[in-house]
ROZA-948190 format. One record per residue: residue number from 1; x, z, y of N, C-alpha, C in turn. Coordinates in nm, 3 decimals, decimal comma. Example, Ala and Ser with C-alpha at 12.3 -4.5 7.8 and 13.67 -1.06 7.14 Angstrom:
// ROZA-948190
REC resi    n_c1    n_c3    n_c2   ca_c1   ca_c3   ca_c2    c_c1    c_c3    c_c2
REC    1   1,319   0,780  -0,569   1,230   0,780  -0,450   1,320   0,780  -0,330
REC    2   1,285   0,708  -0,225   1,367   0,714  -0,106   1,290   0,787   0,003
***
This chain:
// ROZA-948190
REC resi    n_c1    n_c3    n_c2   ca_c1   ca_c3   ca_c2    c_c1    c_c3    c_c2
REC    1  -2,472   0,342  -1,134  -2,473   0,200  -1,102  -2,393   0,125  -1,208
REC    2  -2,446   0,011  -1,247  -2,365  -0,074  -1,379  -2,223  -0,148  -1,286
REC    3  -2,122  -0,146  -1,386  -2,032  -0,176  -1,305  -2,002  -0,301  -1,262
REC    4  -2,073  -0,398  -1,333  -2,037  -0,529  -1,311  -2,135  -0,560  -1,183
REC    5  -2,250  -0,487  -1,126  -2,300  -0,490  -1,006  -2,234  -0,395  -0,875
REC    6  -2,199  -0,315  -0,949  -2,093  -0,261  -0,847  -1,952  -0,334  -0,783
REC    7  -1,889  -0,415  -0,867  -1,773  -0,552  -0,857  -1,872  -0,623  -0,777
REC    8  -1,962  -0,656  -0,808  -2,004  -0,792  -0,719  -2,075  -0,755  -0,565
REC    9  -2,152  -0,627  -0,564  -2,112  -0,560  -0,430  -2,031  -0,494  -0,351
REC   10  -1,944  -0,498  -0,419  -1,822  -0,457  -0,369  -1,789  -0,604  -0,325
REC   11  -1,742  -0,652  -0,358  -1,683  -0,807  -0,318  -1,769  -0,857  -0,185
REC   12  -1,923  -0,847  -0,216  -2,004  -0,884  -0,117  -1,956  -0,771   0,032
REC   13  -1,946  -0,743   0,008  -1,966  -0,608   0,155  -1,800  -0,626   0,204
REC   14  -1,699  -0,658   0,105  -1,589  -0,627   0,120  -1,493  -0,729   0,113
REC   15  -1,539  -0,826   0,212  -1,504  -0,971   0,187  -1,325  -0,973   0,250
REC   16  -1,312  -0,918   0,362  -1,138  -0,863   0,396  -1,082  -0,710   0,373
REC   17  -1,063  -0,744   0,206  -1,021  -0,602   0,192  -0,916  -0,590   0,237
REC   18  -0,886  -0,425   0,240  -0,747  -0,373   0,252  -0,646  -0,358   0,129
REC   19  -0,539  -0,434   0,179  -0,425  -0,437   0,111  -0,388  -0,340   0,053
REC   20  -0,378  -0,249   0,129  -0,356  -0,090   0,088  -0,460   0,019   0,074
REC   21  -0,537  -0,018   0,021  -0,627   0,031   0,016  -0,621   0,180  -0,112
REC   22  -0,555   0,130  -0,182  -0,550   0,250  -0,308  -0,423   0,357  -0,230
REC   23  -0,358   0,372  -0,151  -0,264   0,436  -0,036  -0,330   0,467   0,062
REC   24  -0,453   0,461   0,120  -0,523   0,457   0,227  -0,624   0,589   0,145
REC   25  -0,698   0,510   0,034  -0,762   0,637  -0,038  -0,757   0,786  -0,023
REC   26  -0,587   0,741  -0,090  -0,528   0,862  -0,172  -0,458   0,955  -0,040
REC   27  -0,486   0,927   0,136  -0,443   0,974   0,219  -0,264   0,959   0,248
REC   28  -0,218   0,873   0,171  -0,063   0,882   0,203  -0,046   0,778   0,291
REC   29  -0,155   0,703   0,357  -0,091   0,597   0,474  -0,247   0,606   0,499
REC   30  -0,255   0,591   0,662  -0,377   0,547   0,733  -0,338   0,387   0,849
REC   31  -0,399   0,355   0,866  -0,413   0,173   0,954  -0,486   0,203   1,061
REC   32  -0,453   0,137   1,152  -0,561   0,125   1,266  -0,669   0,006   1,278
REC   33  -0,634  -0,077   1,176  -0,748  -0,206   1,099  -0,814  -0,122   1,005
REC   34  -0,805  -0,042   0,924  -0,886   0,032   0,825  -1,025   0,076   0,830
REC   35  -1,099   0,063   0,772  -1,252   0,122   0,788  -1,291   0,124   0,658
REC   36  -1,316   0,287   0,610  -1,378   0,300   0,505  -1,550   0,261   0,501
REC   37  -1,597   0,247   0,393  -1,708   0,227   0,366  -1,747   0,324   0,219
REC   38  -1,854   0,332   0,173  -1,959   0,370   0,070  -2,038   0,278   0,013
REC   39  -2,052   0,261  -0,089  -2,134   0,198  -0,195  -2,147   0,265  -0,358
REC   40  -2,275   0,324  -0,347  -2,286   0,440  -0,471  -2,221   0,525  -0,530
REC   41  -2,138   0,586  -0,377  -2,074   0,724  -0,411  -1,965   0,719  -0,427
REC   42  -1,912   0,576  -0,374  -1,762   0,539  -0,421  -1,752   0,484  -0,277
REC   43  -1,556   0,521  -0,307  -1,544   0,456  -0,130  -1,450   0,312  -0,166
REC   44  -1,436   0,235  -0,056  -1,351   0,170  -0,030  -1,277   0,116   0,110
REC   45  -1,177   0,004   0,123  -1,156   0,058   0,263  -1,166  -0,110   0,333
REC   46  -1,160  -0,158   0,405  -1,219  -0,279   0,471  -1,131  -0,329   0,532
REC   47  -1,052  -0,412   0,606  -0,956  -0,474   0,736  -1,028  -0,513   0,799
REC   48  -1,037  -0,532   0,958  -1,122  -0,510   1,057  -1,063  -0,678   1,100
REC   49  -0,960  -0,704   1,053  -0,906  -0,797   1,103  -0,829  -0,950   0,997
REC   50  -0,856  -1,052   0,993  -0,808  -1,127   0,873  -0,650  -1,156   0,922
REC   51  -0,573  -1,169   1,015  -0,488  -1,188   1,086  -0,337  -1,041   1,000
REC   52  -0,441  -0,941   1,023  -0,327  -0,783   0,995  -0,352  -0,793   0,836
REC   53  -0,489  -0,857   0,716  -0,487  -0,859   0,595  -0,351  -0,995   0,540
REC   54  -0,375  -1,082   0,611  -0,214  -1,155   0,602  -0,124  -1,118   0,605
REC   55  -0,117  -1,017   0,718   0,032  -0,963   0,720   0,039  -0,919   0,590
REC   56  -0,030  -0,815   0,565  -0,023  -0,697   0,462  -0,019  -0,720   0,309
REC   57  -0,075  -0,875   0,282  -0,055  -0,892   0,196   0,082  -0,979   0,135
REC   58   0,132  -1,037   0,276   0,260  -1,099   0,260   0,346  -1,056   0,266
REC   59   0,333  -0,865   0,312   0,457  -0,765   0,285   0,458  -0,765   0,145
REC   60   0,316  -0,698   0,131   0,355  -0,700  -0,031   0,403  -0,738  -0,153
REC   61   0,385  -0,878  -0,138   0,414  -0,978  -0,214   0,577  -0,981  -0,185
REC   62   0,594  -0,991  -0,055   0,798  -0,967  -0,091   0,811  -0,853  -0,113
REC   63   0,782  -0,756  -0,072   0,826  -0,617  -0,187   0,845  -0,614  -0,292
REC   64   0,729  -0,705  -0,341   0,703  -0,662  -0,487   0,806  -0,775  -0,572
REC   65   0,830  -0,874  -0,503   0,985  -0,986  -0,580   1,073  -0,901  -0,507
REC   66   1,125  -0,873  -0,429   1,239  -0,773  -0,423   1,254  -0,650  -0,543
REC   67   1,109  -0,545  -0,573   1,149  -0,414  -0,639   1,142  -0,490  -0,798
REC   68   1,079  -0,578  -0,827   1,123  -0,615  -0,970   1,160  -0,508  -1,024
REC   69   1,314  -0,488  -1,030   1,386  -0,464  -1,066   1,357  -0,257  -1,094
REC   70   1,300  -0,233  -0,959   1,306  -0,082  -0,946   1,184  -0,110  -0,995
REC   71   1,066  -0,129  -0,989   0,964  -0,111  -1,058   0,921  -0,149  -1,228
REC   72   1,069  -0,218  -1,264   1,080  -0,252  -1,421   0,929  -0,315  -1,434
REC   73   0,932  -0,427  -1,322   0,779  -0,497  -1,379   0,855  -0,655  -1,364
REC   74   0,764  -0,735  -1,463   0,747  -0,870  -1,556   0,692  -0,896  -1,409
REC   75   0,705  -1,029  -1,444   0,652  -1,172  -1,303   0,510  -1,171  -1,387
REC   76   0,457  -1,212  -1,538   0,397  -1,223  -1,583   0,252  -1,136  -1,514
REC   77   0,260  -1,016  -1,533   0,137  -0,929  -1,504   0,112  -0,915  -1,390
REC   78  -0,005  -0,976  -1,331  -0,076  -0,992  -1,162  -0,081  -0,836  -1,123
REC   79  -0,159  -0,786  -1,210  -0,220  -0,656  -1,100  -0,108  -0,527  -1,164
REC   80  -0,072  -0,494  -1,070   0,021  -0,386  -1,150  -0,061  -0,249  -1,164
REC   81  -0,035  -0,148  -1,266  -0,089  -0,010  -1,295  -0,100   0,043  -1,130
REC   82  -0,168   0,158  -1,118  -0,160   0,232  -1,032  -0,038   0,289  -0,981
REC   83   0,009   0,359  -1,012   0,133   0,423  -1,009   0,241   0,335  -0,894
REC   84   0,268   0,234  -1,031   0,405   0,127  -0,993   0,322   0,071  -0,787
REC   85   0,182   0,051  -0,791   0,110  -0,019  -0,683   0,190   0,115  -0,574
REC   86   0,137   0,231  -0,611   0,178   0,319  -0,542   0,339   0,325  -0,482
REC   87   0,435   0,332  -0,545   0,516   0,311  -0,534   0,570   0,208  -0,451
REC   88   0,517   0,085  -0,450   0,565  -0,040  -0,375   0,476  -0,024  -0,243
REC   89   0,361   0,032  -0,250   0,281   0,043  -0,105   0,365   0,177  -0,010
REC   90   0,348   0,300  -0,094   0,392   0,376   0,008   0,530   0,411   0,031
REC   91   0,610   0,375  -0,123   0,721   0,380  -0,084   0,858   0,230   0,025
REC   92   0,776   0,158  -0,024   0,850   0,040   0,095   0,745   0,050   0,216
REC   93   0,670   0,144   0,237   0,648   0,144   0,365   0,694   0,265   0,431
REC   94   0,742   0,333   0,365   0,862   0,479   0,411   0,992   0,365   0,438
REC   95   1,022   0,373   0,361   1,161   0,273   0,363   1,138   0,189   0,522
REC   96   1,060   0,112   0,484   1,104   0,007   0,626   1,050   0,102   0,717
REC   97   0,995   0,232   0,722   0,973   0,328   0,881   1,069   0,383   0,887
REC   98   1,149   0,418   0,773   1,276   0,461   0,760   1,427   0,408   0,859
REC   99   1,405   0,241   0,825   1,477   0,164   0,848   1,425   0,135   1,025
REC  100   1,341   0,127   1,031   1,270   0,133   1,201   1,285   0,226   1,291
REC  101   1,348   0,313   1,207   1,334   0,481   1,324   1,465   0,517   1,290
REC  102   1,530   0,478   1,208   1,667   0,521   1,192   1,666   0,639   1,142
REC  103   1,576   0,722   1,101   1,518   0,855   1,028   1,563   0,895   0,923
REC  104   1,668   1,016   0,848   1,685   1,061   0,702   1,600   1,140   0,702
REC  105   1,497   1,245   0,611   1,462   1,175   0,545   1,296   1,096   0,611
REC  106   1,296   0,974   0,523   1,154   0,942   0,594   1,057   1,004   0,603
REC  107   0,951   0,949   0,706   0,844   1,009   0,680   0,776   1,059   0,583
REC  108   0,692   1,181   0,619   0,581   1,224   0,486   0,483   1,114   0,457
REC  109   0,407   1,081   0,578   0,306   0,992   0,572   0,296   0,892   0,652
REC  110   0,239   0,786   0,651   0,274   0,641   0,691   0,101   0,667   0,794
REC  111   0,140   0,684   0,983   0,052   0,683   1,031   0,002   0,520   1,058
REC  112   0,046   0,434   1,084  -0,054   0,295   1,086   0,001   0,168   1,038
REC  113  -0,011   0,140   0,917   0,032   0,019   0,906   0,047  -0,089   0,960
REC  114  -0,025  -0,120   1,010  -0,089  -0,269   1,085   0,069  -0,236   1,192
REC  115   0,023  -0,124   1,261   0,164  -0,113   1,371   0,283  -0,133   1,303
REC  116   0,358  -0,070   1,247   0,465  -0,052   1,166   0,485  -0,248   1,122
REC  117   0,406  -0,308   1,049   0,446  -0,429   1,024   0,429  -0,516   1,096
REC  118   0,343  -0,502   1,226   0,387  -0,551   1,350   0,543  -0,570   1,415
REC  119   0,557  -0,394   1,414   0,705  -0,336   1,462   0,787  -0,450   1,385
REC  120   0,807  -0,427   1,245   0,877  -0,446   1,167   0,903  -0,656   1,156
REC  121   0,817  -0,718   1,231   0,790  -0,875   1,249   0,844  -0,886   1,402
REC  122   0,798  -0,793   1,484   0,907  -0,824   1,628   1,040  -0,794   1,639
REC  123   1,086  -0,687   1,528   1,232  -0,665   1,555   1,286  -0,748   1,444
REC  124   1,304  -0,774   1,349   1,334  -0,891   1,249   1,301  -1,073   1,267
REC  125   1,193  -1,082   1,378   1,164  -1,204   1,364   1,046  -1,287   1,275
REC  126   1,083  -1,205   1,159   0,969  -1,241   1,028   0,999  -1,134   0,943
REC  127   0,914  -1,120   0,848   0,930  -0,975   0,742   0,995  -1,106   0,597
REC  128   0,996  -1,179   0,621   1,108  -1,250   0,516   1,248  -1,203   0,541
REC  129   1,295  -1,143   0,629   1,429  -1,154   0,743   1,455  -0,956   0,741
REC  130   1,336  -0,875   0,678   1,369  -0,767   0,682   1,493  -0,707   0,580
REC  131   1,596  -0,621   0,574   1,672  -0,622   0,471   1,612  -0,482   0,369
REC  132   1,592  -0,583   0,252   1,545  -0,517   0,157   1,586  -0,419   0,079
REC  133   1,717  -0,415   0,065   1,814  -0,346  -0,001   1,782  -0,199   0,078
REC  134   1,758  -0,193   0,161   1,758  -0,043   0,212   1,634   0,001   0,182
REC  135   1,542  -0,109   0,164   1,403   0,024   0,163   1,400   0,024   0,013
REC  136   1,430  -0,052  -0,036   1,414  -0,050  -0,270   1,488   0,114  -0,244
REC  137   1,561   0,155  -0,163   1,570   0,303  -0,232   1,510   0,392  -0,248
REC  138   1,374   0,355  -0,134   1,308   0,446  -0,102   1,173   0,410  -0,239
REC  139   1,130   0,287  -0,253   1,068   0,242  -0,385   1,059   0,277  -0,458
REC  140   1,223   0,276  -0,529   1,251   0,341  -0,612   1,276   0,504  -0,635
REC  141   1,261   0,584  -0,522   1,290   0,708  -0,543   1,137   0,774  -0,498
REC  142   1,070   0,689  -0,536   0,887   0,760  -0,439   0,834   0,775  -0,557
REC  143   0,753   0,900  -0,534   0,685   0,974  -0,674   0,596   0,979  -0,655
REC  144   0,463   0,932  -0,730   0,294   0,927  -0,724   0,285   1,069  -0,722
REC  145   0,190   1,183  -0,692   0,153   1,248  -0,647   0,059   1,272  -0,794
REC  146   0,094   1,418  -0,854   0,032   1,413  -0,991  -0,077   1,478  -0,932
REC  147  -0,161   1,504  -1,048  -0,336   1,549  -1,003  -0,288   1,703  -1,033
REC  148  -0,368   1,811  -0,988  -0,332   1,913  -1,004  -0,398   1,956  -1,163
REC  149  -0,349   2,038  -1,237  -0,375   2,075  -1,379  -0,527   2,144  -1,321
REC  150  -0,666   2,109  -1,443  -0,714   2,229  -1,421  -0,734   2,311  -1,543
REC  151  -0,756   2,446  -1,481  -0,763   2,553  -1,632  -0,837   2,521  -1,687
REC  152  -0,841   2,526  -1,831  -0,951   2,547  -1,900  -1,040   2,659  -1,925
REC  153  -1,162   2,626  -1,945  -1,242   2,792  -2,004  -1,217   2,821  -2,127
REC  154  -1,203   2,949  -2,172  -1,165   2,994  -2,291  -1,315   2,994  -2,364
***
């Protein structure tokens, strides 16, 4: 499939994406708004709900002016690399389950978002009001998940 028709059906089909969607993929967090889909052999993942894609994207966005600093990223560049995305999705969402459960060490895997930043808006009030300083450790200390080597044939 050419890719610039693949972008524009994608967009069409996938009008409330998921925030977390590249964390949702890669199996290190699942949602209870989430719904994968298919389009030519490729997946992506959907929000069931425009209400929980607000939330999710307005966590992000303060994460991501909070880790600045741990993620050594510029205001300048919109979409960040993979990696650094990784990092601010699954690791400030360890952190604040961290910070929610009172848990050393955090979780392996982040079972539902949508809940968790629910949780995380009734006990704070607002996720402007969450304290940030505790989960940037977890940000900063979360490691993308390398691909496994494969052998070569001789």
């Amino acid at each position: 499939m050419d890719q610039d028709a693949f972008r524009q059906t994608y967009r069409e089909v996938n009008q409330v994406y998921c925030a977390f969607e590249k964390s949702v993929l890669t199996n290190q967090c699942a949602c209870g708004k989430a719904e994968r889909f298919c389009i030519a052999e490729r997946e992506g993942v959907h929000c069931r709900t425009q209400h929980s894609q607000q939330r999710c994207l307005k966590w992000l966005e303060l994460l991501r002016e909070q880790a600045r600093f741990a993620l050594r990223a510029d205001e300048e560049r919109r979409l960040l690399p993979h990696g650094k995305a990784m990092r601010l999705q699954v690791g400030g969402l360890r952190g604040l389950l961290s910070l929610l459960s009172n848990s050393e060490p955090p979780p392996a895997s982040i079972d539902n978002v949508d809940a968790t930043l629910a949780e995380a808006e009734q006990r704070f009030g607002r996720l402007e009001d969450v304290p940030f300083s505790a989960i940037m450790r977890e940000v900063a200390a979360y490691q993308v998940r390398r691909r496994s080597g494969r052998k070569r044939q001789p």
